[in-house]
N, C-alpha and C positions, 0 to 999 in steps of 0.2 A: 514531411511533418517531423519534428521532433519529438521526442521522447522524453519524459520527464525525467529518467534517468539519464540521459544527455546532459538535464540540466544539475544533476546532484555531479555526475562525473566531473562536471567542468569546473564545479567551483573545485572537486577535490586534487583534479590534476586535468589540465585542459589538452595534455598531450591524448588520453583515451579516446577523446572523440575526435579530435582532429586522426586518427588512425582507423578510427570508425569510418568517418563521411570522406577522405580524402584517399587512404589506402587499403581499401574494402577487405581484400587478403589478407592484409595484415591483423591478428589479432595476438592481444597479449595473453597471456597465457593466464589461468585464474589463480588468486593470491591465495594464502591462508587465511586471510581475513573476508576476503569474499566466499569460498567453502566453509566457514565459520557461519557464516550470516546466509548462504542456502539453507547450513541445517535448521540452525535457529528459526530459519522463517517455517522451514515445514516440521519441528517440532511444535511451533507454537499454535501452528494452525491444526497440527492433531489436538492438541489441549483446548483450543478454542472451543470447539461444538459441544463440550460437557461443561463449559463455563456458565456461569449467570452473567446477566448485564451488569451486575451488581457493580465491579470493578469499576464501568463506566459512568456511576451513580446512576443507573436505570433500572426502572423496575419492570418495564418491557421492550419488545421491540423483535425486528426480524433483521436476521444478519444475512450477508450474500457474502462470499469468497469470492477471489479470484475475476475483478471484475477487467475488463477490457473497457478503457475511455475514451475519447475523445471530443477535442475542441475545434474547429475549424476557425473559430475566432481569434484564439491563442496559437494554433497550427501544433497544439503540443497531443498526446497520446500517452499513454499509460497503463499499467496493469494496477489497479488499486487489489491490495491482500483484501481488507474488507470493507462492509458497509453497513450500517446500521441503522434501519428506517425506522422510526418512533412516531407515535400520532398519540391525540390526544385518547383521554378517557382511559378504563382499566381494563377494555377487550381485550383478548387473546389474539384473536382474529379478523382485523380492521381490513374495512374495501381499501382498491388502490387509490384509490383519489382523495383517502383519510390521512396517509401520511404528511405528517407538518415537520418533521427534520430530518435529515440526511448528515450521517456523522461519518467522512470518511478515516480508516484507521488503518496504520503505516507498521505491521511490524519493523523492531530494529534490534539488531545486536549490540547497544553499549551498556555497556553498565551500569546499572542504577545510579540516578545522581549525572548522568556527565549528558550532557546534549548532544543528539547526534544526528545526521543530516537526511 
């Protein structure tokens, strides 16, 4: 199964995962901008649990961290940072079978303004 980061690596440089899947010992050693975007991700998820939904224009909902995915259909896998399950009405505390959206959310380290992968 692939990995969805398999699929971010390859558009950005397709040499990573070919040394990934072909030469398992081998690994590159991590950038400055990869240790840039570890801290970022676990600063942002300390700041996350005192946030409101607000940012994501919501006015409820329950968040999950740190989720483990997968697809057997797509053959791909994943770590999603978070998830956001919203249902209808202004409960605090909705059954599981209430939720009507699923919003997954990507920490990233670029800087405001510029798109990043």
């Amino acid at each position: 199964m692939f990995t969805v980061t398999d699929l971010k690596q390859w558009h950005y440089c397709p040499r990573i995962v070919y040394y990934a899947y072909c030469l398992p010992g081998v690994r590159p050693l991590p950038t400055a901008k990869m240790d840039l975007g570890r801290a970022a991700n676990q600063a942002t998820e300390a700041h996350e649990g005192r946030r409101t939904l607000r940012a994501y224009g919501l006015r409820h909902g329950r968040r999950a961290f740190d989720l483990w995915l997968e697809s057997e259909p797509l053959n791909l896998c994943g770590r999603l940072d978070m998830l956001i399950t919203t249902w209808p009405g202004s409960s605090e505390s909705p059954a599981a079978e209430e939720a009507t959206e699923l919003i997954p959310v990507d920490y990233c380290a670029a800087p405001r303004g510029e798109p990043s992968l």
